[in-house]
C-alpha positions as CSV (number, residue, x, y, z in Angstrom):
1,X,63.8,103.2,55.8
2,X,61.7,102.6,58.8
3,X,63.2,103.0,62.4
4,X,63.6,99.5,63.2
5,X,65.6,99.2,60.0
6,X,67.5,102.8,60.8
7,X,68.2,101.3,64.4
8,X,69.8,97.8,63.5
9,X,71.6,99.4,60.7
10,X,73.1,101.7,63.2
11,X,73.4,99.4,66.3
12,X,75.3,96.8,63.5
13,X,77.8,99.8,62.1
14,X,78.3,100.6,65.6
15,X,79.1,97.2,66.9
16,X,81.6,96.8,63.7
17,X,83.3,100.0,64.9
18,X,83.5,98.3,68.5
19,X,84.8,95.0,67.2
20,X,86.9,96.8,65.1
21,X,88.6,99.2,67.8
22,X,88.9,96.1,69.9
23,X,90.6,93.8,67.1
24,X,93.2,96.8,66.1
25,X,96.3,95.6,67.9
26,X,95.7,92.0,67.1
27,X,96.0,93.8,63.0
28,X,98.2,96.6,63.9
29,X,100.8,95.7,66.5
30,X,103.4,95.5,66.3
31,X,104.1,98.6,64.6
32,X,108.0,99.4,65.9
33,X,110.6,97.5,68.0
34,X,109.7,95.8,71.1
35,X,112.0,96.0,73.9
36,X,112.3,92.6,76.1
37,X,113.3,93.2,79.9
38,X,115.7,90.8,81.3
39,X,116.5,91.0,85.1
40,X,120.2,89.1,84.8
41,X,123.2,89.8,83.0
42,X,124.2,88.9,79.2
43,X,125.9,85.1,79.0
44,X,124.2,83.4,81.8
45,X,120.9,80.9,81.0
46,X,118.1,84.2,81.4
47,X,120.4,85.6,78.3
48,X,120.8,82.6,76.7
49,X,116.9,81.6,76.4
50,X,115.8,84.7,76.3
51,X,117.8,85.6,73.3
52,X,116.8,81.8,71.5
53,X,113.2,82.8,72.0
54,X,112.8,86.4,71.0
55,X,115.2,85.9,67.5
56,X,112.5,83.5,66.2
57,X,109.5,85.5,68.1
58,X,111.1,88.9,66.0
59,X,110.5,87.1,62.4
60,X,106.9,86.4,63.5
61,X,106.1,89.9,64.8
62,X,108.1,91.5,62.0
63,X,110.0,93.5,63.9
64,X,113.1,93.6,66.3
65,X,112.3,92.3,69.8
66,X,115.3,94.0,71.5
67,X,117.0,92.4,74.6
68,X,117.5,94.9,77.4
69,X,119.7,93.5,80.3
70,X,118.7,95.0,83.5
71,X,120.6,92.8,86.4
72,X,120.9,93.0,90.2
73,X,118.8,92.7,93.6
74,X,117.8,89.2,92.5
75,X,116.2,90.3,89.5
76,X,114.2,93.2,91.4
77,X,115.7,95.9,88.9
78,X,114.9,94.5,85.5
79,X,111.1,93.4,87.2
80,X,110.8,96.8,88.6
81,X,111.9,98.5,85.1
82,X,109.4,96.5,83.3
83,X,106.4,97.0,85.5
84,X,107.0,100.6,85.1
85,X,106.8,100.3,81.4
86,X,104.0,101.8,79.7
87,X,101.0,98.4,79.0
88,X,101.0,99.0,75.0
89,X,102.9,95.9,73.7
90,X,106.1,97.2,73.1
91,X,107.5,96.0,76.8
92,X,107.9,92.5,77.9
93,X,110.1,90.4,80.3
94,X,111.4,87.7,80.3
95,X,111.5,86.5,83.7
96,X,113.5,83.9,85.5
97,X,110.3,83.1,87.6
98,X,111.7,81.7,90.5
99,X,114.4,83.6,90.8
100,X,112.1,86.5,91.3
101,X,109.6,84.4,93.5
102,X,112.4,83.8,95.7
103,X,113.4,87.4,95.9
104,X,109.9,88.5,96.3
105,X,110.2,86.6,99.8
106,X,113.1,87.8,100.7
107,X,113.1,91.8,100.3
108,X,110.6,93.9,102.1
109,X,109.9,96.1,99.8
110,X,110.1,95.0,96.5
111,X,109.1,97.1,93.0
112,X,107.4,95.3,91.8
113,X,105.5,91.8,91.8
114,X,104.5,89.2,89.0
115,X,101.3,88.5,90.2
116,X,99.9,92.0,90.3
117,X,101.5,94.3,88.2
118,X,102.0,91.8,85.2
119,X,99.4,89.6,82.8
120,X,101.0,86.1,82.2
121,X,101.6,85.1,78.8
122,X,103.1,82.0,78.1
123,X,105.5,79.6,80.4
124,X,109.1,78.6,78.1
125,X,110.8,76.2,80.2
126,X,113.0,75.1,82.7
127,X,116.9,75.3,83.3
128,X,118.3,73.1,85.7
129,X,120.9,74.0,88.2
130,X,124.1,72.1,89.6
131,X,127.0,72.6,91.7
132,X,130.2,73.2,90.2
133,X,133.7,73.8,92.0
134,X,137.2,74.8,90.7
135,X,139.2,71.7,89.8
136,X,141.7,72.8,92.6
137,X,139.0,71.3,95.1
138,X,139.8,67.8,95.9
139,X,136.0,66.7,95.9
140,X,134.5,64.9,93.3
141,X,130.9,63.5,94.7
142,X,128.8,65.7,97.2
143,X,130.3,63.6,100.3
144,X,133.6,64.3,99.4
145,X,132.6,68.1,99.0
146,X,131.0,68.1,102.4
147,X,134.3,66.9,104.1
148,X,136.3,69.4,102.3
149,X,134.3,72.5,103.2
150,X,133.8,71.3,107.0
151,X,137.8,71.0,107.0
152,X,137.7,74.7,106.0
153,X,136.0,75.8,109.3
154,X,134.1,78.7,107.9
155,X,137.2,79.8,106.3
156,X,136.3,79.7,102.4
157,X,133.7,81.3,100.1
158,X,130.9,80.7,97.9
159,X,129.5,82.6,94.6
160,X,125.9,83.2,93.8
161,X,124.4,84.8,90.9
162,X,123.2,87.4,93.2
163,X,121.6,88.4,96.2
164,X,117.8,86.8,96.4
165,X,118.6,84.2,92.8
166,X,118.0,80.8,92.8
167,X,121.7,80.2,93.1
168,X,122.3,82.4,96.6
169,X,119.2,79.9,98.1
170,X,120.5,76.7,96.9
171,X,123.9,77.6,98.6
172,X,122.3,78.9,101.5
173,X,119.9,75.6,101.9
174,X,122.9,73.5,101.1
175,X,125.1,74.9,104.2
176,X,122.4,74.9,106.4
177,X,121.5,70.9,105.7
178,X,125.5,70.0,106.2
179,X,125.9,72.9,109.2
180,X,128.5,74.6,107.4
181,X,128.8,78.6,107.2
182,X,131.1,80.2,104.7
183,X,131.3,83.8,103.5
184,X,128.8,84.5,100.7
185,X,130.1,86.4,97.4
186,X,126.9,87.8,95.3
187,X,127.6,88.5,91.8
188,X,125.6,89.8,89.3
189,X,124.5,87.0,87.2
190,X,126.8,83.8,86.3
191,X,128.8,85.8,83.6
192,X,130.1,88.0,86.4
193,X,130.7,84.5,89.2
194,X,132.4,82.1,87.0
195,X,135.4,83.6,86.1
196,X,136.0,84.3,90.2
197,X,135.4,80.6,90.4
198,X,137.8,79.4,87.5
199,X,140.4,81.8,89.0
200,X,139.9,80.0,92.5
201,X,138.7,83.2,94.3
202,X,135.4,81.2,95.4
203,X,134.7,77.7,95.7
204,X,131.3,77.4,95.1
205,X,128.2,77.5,93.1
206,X,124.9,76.8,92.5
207,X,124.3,77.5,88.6
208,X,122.9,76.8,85.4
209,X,124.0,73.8,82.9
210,X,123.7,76.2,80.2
211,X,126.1,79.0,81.7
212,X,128.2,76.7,82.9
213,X,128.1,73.9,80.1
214,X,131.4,75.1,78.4
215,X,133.7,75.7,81.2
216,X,132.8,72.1,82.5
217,X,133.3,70.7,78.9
218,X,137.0,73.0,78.9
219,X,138.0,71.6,82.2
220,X,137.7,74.7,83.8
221,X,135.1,73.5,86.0
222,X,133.9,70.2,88.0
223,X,130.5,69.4,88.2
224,X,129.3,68.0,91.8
225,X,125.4,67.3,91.5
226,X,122.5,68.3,89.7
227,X,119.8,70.4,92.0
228,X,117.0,68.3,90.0
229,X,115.0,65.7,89.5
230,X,116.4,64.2,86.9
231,X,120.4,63.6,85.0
232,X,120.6,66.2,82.4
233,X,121.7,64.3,79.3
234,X,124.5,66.8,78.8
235,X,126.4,65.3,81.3
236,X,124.7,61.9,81.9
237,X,127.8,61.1,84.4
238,X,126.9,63.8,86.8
239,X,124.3,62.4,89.6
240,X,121.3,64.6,91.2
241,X,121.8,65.5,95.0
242,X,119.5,62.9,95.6
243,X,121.2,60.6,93.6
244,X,124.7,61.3,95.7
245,X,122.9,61.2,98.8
246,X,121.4,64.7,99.9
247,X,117.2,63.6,99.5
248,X,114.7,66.4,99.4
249,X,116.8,68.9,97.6
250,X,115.1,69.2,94.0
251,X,114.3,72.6,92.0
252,X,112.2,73.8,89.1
253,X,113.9,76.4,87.2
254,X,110.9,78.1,85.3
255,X,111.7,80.8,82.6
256,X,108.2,82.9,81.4
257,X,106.9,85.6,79.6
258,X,105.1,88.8,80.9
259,X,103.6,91.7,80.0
260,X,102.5,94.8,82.1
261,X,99.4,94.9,83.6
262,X,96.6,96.0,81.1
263,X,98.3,95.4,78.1
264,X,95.8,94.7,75.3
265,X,94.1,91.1,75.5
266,X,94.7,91.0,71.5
267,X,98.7,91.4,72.1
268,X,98.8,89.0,75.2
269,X,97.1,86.5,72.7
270,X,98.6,87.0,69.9
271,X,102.3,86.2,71.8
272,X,100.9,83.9,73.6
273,X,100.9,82.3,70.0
274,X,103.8,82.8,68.8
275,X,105.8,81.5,71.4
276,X,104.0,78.6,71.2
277,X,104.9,77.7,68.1
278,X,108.5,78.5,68.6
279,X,108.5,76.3,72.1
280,X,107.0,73.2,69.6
281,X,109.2,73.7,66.6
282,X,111.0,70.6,66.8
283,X,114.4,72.1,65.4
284,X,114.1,74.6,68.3
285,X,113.7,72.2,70.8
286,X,117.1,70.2,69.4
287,X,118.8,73.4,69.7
288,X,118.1,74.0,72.7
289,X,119.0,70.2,74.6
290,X,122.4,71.3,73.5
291,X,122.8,73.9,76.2
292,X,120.8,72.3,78.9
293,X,117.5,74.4,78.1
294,X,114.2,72.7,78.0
295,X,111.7,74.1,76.5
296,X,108.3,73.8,78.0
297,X,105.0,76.0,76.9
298,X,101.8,76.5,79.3
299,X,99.2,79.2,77.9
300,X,98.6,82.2,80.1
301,X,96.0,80.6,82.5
302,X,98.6,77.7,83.7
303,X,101.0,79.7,83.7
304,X,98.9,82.3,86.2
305,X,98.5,79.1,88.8
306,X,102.6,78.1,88.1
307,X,103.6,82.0,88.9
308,X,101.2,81.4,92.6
309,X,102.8,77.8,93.2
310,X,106.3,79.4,92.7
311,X,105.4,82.0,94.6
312,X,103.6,79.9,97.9
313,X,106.2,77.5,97.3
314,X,109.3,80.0,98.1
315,X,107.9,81.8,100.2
316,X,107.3,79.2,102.6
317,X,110.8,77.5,102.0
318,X,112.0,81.2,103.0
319,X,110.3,81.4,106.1
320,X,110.9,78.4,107.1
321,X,114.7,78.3,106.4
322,X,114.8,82.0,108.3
323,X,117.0,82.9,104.9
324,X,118.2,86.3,105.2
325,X,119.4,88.7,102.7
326,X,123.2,89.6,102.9
């Protein structure tokens, strides 16, 4: 064997042991649990999509993708918690992306942030929001409802799912277009604010279709508006803001998937994937209408540029409302 032949026999084993170390997770992970970060609270929309995705995404991996629910500060905690997890695979979250690009506006120092300590995976879809009062409240359109807190004089109050969500701006926004000021009541996630609102304590809130689906279909709630673009076809009678007369006033409600920063490539890829297929599955996609969910997939690149939209985008709306934490 000559040394040309001794040197590409060697350069070749060594490149297979290179392509092998790099191609290991992709053929060896997962090899235990993985543990899924939430930032809000079981039985609101986070909890309810989160849980819809990872069941499905478990049977792919073959192993348990555990939910851990990790709630408060706007979703700061759980985003902090999971940053902080060690980049091997076995931590993701499950982020409620604006939720947390709102927050990231509005604290000053936050733990964490999704477009530097986190790789983007895949985008899952979008949950729309709406107002919903206690049937107590006389009002049934959003002019009706804007009459009835301005005869309250300030005196009244209004639930969020929590200091910096998507629900505690929506109700801010909304008081500041009609020049109303009430006393805001942060909770910690919709599971926690509803029941306050069905018992009359608040009278209030911006929140999900899906959390708040069955207490509307019970009577225990009245919808108002949908903070959208479009009807959801849920509740096809229920108008958008624009729709009932309050223009300018539509959200995205993205829901994504992130790992820590410097995970393996081969993971990120590999669920990148899988939830892909799950988000297509046609039986999934059914499934989910039913609670107001709407799945929609973007690979990790688009869903980089969504995560810096979201993030401009609030951040801006932020400043230029001069919101405030409470």
């Amino acid at each position: 064997m000559n040394f040309l032949t001794r040197f590409t026999t060697g350069a070749l084993l060594s490149l297979s042991l290179v392509n092998l170390a790099f191609s290991a997770p992709e053929t060896d992970w997962p090899k235990k649990p993985v543990v899924a970060v939430l930032s809000f609270p079981a039985g609101g929309s986070t909890d309810v999509f989160a849980r819809a995705v990872m069941a499905p995404l478990s049977e792919a991996l073959g192993q348990s993708v555990v939910v851990e629910n990790k709630p408060g500060a706007g979703g700061m905690i759980g985003l902090g918690a999971a940053a902080k997890a060690a980049p091997d695979g076995y931590t993701i979250h499950f982020s409620a992306l604006t939720n947390q690009a709102i927050s990231q506006a509005l604290f000053k120092n936050p733990p964490a942030d999704l477009r530097k300590d986190f790789m983007p995976v895949a985008l899952v879809g979008t949950v729309p929001h709406l107002i919903v009062v206690n049937p107590n409240v006389p009002a049934k359109n959003v002019t009706e409802l804007i009459a009835f807190i301005k005869s309250k004089k300030g005196d009244f109050s209004y639930a969020s799912q929590g200091n910096g969500s998507l629900s505690h701006l929506e109700s801010t926004m909304f008081m500041q277009r009609i020049g109303a000021s009430g006393t805001h009541i942060p909770y910690k996630g919709s599971s926690f604010a509803l029941p306050d609102l069905i018992a009359g304590n608040t009278l209030m809130m911006f929140d999900s279709v899906t959390a708040s689906l069955p207490h509307i279909q019970s009577g225990k709630l009245r919808p108002i508006a949908i903070a959208a673009t479009e009807r959801s076809p849920l509740i096809p009678n229920v108008p958008t803001l624009g729709q009932d007369g309050m223009k300018q006033f539509e959200v995205e409600n993205f829901f994504a998937v992130y790992v820590p920063k410097n995970t393996p490539p081969a993971v990120v890829s590999k669920l990148e994937r899988e939830i892909r297929k799950i988000l297509t599955n046609p039986d999934f996609k059914a499934r989910m209408a039913t609670q107001g969910i709407h799945p929609q997939f973007a690979n990790s690149e688009q869903l980089a540029e969504i995560t810096n939209k979201e993030h401009d985008k609030w951040e801006k709306v932020v400043k230029s409302a001069n919101i405030k934490v409470d």
